[in-house]
Backbone bond lengths (Angstrom), bond angles and torsions (degrees), N, CA, C in turn:
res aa  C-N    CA-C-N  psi(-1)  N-CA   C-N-CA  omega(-1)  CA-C   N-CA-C  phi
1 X - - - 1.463 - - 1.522 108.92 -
2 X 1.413 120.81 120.61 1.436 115.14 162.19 1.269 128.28 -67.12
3 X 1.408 111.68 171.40 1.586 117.63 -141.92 1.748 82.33 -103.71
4 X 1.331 115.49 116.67 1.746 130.60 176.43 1.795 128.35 -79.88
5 X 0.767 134.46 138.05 1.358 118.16 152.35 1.475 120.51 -134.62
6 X 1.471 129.01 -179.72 1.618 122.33 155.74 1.310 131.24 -61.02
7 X 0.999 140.93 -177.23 1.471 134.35 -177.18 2.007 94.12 172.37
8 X 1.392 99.52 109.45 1.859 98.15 164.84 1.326 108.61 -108.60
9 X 1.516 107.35 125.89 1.337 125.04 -176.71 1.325 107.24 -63.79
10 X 1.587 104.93 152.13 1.204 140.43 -178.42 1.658 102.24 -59.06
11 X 1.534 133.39 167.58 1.322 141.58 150.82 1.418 94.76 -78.02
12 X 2.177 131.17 115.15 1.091 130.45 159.30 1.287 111.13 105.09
13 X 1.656 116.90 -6.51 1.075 113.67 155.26 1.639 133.35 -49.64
14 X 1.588 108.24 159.09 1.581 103.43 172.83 2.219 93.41 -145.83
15 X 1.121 101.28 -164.76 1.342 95.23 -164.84 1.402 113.63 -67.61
16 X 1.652 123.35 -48.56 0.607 165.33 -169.61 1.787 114.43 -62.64
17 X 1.361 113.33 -41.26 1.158 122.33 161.83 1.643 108.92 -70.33
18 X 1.470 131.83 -55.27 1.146 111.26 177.31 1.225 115.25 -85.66
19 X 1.487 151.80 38.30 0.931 162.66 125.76 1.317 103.36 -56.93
20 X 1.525 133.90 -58.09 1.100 134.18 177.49 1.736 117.55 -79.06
21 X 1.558 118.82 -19.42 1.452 102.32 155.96 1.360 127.45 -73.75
22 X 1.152 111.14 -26.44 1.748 118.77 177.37 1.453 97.38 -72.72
23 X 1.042 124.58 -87.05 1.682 135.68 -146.41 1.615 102.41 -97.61
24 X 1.180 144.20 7.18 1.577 154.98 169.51 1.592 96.61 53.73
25 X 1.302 115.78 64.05 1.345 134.34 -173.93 1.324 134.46 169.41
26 X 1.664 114.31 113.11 1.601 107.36 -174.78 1.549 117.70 -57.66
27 X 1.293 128.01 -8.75 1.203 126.43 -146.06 2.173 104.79 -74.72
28 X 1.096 114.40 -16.14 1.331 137.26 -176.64 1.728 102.91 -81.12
29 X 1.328 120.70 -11.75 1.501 116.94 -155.29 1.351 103.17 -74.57
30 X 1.276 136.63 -33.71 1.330 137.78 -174.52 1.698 100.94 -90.92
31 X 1.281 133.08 -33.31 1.344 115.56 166.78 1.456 113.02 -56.37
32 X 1.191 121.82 -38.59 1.427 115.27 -172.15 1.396 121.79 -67.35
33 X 1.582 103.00 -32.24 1.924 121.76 -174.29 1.837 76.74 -69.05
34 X 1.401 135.78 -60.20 1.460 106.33 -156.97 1.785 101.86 -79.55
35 X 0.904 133.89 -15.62 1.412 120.32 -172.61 1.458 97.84 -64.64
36 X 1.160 134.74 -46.08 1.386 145.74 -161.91 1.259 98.44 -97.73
37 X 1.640 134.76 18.05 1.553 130.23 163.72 1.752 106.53 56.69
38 X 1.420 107.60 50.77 1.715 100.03 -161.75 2.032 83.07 -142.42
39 X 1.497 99.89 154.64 1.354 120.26 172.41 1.280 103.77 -78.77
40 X 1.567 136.88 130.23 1.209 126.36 179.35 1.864 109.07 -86.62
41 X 1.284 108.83 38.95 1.162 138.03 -166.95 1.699 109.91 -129.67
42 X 1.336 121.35 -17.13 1.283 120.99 159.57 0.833 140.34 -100.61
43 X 1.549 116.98 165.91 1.768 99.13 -179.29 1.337 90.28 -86.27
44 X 1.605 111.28 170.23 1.581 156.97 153.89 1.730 93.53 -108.21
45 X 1.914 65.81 127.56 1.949 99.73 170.32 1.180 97.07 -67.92
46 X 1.265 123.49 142.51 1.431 126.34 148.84 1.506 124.37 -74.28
47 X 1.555 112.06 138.92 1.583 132.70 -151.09 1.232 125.12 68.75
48 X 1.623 95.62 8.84 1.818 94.19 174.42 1.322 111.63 -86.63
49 X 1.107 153.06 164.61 1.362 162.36 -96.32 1.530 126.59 175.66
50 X 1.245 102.98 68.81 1.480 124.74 -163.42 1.844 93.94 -84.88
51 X 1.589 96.51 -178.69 1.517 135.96 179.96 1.431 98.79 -91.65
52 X 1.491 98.61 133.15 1.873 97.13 160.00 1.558 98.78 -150.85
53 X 1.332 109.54 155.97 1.295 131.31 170.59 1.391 123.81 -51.41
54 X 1.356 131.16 139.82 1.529 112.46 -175.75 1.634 103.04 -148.02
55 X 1.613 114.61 31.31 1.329 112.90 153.91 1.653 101.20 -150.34
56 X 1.375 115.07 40.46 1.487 120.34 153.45 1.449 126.08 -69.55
57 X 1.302 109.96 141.63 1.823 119.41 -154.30 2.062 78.71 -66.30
58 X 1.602 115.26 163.38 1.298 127.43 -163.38 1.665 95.41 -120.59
59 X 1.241 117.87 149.54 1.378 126.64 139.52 1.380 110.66 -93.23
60 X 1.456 126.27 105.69 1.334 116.09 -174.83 1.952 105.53 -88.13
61 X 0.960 120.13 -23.15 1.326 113.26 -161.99 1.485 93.96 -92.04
62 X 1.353 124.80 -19.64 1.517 108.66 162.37 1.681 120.61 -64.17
63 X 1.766 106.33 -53.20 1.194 121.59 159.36 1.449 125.44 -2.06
64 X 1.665 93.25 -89.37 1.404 110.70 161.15 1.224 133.56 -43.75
65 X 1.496 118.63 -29.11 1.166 126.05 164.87 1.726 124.14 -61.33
66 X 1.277 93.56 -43.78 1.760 106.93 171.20 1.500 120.02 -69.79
67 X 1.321 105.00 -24.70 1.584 113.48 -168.35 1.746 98.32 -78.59
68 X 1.657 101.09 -60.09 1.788 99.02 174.83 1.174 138.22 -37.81
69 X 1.636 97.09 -24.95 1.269 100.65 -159.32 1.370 108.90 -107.79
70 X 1.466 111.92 -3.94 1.618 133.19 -160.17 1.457 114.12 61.23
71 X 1.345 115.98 52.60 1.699 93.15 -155.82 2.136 89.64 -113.64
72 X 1.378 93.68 158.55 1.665 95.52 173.58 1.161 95.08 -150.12
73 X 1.705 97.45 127.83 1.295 112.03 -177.97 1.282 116.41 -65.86
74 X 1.768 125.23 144.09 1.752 106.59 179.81 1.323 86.41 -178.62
75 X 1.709 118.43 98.18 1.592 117.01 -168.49 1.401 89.53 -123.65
76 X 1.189 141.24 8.39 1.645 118.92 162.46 1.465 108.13 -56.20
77 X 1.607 85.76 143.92 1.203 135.12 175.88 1.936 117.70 -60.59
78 X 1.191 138.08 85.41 1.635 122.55 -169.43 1.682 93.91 -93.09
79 X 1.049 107.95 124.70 1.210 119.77 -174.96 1.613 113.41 -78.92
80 X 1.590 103.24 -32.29 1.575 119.05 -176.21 1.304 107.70 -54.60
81 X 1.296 133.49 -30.13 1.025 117.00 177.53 1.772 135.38 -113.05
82 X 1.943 99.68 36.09 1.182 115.47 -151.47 1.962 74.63 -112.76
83 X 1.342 118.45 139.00 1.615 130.20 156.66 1.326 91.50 -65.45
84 X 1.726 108.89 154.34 1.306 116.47 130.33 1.127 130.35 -103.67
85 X 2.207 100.81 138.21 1.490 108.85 175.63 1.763 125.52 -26.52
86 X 0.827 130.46 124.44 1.378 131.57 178.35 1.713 109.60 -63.36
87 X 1.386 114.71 143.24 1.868 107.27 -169.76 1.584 94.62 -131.75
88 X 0.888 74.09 149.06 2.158 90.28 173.01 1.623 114.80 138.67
89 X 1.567 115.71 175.13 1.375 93.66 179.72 1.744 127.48 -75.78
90 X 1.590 106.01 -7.63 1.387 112.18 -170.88 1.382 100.07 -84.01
91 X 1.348 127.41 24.90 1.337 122.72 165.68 1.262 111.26 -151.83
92 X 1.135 158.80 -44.73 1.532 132.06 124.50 1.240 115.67 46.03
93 X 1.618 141.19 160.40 0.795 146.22 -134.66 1.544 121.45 167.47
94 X 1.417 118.69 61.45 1.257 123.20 -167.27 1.473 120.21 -35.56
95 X 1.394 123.09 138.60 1.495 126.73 -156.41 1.463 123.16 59.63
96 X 1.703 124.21 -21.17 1.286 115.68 170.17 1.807 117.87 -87.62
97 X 1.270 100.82 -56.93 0.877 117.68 -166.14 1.812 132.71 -113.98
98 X 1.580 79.09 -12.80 1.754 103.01 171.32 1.482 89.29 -128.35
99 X 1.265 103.23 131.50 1.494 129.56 168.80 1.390 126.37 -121.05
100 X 1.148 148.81 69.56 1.426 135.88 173.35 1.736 128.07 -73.93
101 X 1.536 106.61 125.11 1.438 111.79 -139.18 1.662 74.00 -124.94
């Protein structure tokens, strides 16, 4: 059994980002979605309070890189606050977006 701890996610996190704040590497992102019984395909609520690994091999010079800089990785996408493109022909756009083939 590997050695576990807590970990509360970031606001905008995805697996993959804290894979790379812990261990300075995505390569952990799908172990973590199954340790925590999760699709590494979903989001995580933020302040929820997952499982993480605590004798996974390190990228330290990425690490360090994140630590100097204060940085935390967290590239999901919030959709809530994305418009949608408007559709029809009064907006269309010959050669972009209207094509006749």
């Amino acid at each position: 059994m590997e050695n576990t701890a807590d970990f509360k996610v970031y606001e905008q996190q995805i697996w993959e980002d804290i894979s790379i704040y812990l261990y300075g590497t995505a390569v952990y992102a799908m172990d973590l979605a199954m340790l925590n019984n999760r699709s590494v395909t979903e989001d995580i609520e933020p302040g929820k309070v997952i499982k993480v690994f605590t004798d996974k091999e390190m990228n330290r010079l990425v690490l360090y890189s994140l630590q100097s800089n204060s940085s935390v990785p967290a590239t999901a996408v919030d959709l809530s606050h994305m418009e949608p493109e408007p559709e029809g022909i009064g907006y269309w756009i010959i050669k972009k977006n209207f094509i006749v083939t």
